[in-house]
TORKOL-4160 file (C-alpha; in steps of 0.2 Angstrom, whole numbers, padded with zeros to 4 digits, m for minus):
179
<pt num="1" X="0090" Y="m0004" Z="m0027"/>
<pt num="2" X="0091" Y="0002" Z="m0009"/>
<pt num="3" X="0078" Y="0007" Z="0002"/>
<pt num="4" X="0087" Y="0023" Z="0005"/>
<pt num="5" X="0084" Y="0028" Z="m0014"/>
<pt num="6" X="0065" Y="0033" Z="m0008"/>
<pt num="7" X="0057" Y="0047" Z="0003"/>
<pt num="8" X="0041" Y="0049" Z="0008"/>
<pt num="9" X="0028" Y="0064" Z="0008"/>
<pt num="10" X="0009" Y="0064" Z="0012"/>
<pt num="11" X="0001" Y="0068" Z="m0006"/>
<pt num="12" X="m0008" Y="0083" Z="m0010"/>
<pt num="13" X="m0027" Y="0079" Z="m0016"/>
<pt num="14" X="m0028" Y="0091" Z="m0029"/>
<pt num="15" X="m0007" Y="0097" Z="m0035"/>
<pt num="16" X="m0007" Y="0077" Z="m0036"/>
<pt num="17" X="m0024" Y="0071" Z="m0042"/>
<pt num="18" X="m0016" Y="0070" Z="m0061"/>
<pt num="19" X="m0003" Y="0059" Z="m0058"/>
<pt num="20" X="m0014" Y="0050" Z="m0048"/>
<pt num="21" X="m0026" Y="0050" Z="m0060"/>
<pt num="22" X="m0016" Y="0042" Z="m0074"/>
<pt num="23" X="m0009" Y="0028" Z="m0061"/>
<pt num="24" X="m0024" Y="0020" Z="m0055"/>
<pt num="25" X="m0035" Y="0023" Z="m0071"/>
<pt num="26" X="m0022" Y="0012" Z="m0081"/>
<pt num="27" X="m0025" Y="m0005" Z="m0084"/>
<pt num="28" X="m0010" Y="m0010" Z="m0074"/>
<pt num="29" X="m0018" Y="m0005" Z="m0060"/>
<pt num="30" X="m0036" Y="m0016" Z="m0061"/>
<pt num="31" X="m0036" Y="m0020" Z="m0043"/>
<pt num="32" X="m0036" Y="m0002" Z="m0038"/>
<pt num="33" X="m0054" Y="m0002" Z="m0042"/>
<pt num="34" X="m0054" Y="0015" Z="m0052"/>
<pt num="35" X="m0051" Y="0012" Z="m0069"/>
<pt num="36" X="m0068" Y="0024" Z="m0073"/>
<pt num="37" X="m0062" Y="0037" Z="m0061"/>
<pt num="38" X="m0063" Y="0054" Z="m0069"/>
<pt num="39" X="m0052" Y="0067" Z="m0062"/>
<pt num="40" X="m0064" Y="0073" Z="m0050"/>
<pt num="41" X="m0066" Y="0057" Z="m0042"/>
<pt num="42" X="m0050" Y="0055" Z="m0039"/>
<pt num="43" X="m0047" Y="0074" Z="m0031"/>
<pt num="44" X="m0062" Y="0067" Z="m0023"/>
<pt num="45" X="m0057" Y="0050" Z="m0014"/>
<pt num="46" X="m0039" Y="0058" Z="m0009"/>
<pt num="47" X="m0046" Y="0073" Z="0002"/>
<pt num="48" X="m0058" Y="0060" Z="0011"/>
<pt num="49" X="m0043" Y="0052" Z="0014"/>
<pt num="50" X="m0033" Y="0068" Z="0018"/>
<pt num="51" X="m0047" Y="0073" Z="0030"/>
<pt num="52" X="m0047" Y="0056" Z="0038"/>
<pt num="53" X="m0037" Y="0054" Z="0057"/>
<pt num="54" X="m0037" Y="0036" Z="0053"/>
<pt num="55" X="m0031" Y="0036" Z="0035"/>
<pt num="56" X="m0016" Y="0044" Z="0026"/>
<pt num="57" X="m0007" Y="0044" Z="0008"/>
<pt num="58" X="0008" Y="0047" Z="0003"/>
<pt num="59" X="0018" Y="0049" Z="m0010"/>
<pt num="60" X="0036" Y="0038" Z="m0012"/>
<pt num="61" X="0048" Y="0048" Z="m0020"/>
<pt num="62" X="0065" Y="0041" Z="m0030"/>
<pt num="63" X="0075" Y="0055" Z="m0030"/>
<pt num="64" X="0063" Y="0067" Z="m0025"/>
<pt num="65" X="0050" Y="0062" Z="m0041"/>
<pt num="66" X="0034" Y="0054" Z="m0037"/>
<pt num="67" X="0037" Y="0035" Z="m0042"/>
<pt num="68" X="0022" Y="0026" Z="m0031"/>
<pt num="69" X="0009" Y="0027" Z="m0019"/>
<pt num="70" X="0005" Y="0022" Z="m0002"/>
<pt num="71" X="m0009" Y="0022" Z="0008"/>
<pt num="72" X="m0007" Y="0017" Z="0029"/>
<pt num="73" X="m0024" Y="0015" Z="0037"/>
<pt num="74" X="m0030" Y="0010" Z="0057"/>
<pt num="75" X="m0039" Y="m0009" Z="0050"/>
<pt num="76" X="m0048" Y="m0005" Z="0068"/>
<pt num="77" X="m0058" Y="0008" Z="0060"/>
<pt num="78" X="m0058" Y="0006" Z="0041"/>
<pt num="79" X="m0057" Y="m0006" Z="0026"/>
<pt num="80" X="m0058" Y="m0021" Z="0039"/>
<pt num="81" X="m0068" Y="m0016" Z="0054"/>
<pt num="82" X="m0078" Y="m0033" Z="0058"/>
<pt num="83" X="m0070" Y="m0043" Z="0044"/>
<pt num="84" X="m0056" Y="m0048" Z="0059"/>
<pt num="85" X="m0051" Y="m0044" Z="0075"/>
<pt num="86" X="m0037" Y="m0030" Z="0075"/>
<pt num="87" X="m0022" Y="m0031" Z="0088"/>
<pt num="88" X="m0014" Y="m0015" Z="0098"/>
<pt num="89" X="0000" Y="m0010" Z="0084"/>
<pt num="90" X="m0009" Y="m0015" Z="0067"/>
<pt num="91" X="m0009" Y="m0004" Z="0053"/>
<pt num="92" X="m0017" Y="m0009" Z="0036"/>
<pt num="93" X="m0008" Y="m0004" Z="0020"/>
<pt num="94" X="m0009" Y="m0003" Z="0001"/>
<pt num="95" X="0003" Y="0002" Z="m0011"/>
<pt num="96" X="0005" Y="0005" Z="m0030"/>
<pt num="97" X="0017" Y="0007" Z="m0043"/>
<pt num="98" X="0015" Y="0016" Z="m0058"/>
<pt num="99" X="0011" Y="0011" Z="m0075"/>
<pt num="100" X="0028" Y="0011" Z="m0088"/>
<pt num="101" X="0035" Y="0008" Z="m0103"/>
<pt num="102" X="0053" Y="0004" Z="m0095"/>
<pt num="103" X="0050" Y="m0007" Z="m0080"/>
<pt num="104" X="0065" Y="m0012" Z="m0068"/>
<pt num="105" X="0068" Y="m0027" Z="m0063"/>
<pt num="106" X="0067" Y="m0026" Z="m0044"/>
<pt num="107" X="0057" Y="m0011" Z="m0046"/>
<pt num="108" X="0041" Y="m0016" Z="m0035"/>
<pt num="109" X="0049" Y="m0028" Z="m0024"/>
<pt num="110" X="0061" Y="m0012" Z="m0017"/>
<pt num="111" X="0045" Y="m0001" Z="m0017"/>
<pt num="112" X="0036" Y="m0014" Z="m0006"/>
<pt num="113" X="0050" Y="m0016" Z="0006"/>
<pt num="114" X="0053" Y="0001" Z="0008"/>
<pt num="115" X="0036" Y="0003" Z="0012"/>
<pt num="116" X="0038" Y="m0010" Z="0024"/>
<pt num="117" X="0054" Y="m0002" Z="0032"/>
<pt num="118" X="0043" Y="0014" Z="0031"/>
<pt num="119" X="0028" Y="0006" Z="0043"/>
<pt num="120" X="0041" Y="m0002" Z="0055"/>
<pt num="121" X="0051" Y="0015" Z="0055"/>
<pt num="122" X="0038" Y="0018" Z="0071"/>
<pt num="123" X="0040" Y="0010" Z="0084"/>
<pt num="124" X="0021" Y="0009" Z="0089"/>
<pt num="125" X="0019" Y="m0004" Z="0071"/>
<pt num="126" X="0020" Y="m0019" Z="0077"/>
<pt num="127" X="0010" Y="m0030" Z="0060"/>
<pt num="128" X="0005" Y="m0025" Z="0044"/>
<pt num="129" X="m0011" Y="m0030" Z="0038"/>
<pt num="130" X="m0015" Y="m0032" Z="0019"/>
<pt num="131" X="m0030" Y="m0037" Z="0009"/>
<pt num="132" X="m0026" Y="m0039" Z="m0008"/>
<pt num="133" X="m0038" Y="m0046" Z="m0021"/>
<pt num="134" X="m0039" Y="m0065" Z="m0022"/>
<pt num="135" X="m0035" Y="m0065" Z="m0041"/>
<pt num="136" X="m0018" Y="m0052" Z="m0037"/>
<pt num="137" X="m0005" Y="m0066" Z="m0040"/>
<pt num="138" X="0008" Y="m0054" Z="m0042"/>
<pt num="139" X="0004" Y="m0043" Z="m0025"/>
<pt num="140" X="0003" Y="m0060" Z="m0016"/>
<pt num="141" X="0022" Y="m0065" Z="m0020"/>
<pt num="142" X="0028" Y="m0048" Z="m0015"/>
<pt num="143" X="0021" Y="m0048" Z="m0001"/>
<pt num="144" X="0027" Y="m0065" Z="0003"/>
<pt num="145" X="0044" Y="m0060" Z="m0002"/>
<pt num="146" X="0044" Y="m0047" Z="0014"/>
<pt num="147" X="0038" Y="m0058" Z="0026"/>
<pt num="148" X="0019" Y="m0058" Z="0024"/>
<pt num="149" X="0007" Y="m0076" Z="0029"/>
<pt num="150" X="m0010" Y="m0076" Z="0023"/>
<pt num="151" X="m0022" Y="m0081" Z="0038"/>
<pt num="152" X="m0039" Y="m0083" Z="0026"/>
<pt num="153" X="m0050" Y="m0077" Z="0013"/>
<pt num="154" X="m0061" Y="m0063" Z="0019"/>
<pt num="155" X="m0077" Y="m0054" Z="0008"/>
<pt num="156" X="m0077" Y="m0038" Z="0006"/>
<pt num="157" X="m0089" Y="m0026" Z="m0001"/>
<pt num="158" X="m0080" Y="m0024" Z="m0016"/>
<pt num="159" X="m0069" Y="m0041" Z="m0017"/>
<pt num="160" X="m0066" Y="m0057" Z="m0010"/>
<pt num="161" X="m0047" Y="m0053" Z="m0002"/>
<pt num="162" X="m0033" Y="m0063" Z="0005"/>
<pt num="163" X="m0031" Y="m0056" Z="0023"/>
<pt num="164" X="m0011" Y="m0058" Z="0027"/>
<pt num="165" X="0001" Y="m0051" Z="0041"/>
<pt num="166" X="0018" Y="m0047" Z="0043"/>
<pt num="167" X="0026" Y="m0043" Z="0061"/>
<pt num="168" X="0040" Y="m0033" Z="0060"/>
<pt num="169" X="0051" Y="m0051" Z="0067"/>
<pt num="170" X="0044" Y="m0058" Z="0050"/>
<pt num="171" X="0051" Y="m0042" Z="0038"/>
<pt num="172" X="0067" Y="m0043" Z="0045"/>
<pt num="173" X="0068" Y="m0063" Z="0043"/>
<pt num="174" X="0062" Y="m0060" Z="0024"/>
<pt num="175" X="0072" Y="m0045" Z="0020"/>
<pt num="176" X="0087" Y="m0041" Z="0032"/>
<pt num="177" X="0081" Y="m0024" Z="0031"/>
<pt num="178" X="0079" Y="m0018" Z="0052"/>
<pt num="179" X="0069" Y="m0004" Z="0053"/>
């Protein structure tokens, strides 16, 4: 599956919040960390997002259908302020890939490194930061298979989290994909 087969497009808190809403309330989708949410919360949580300079969602669309999400923050102002110390070019990132009932192989592995081609696309990124949950197996081979190292454990808040990096060098020497 090439790259190519996905666009991108900010979400819309609310003309999105039902899709959302049945993405990260799925099991599938534990780590998110809103299996409770209710509609509302979600609506909620995407336009503080949507209202925040240093945070932004999108949708990733496979022939113009919505078939994940992807989130692009500034790690020197949230999710990792004090955990480490953020270089000039870091952008932070999370994505996730809907729950279904006919899975493809190759599926998430495409998603994640056109998310990564996506980042790299500006030429200010120069590393991806990621902090997946300690216990996210799956996440942490994906990301190793576009390039990521993990430096260390960090705690956070809500989870201890495996702080990892990629530099634009590394994606292209994982993938082949130049962005």
């Amino acid at each position: 599956m090439s790259r190519t087969a996905f666009t991108f497009r900010p979400l819309d808190p609310l003309k999105d919040a039902e899709l959302l809403h049945a993405w990260v309330t799925h099991p599938k989708a534990a780590f998110w960390m809103m299996q409770d949410a209710k509609l509302e919360d979600v609506e909620r949580a995407y336009m503080e997002i949507a209202a925040d300079e240093h945070h932004h969602a999108l949708l990733g669309l496979k022939d113009g259908e919505p078939a994940f999400l992807m989130e692009k923050y500034d790690p020197a102002h949230r999710e990792l302020v004090g955990l480490y110390e953020p270089q000039p070019g870091d952008v932070g990132m999370h994505f996730l890939t809907p729950p279904t009932d006919t899975p493809v192989h190759g599926f998430t592995r495409s998603v994640i490194t056109a998310v990564m081609a996506h980042l790299f696309e500006d030429p200010a990124t120069r590393r991806v930061v990621v902090e997946p949950d300690v216990r996210n197996k799956a996440v942490h081979a994906l990301n190793a298979a576009v390039g990521f190292v993990p430096e260390r454990e960090i705690e956070k808040p809500e989870k201890t989290a495996l702080l990892s990096f990629c530099t634009r060098e590394q994606f292209l020497a994982a993938t082949g994909v130049s962005a």
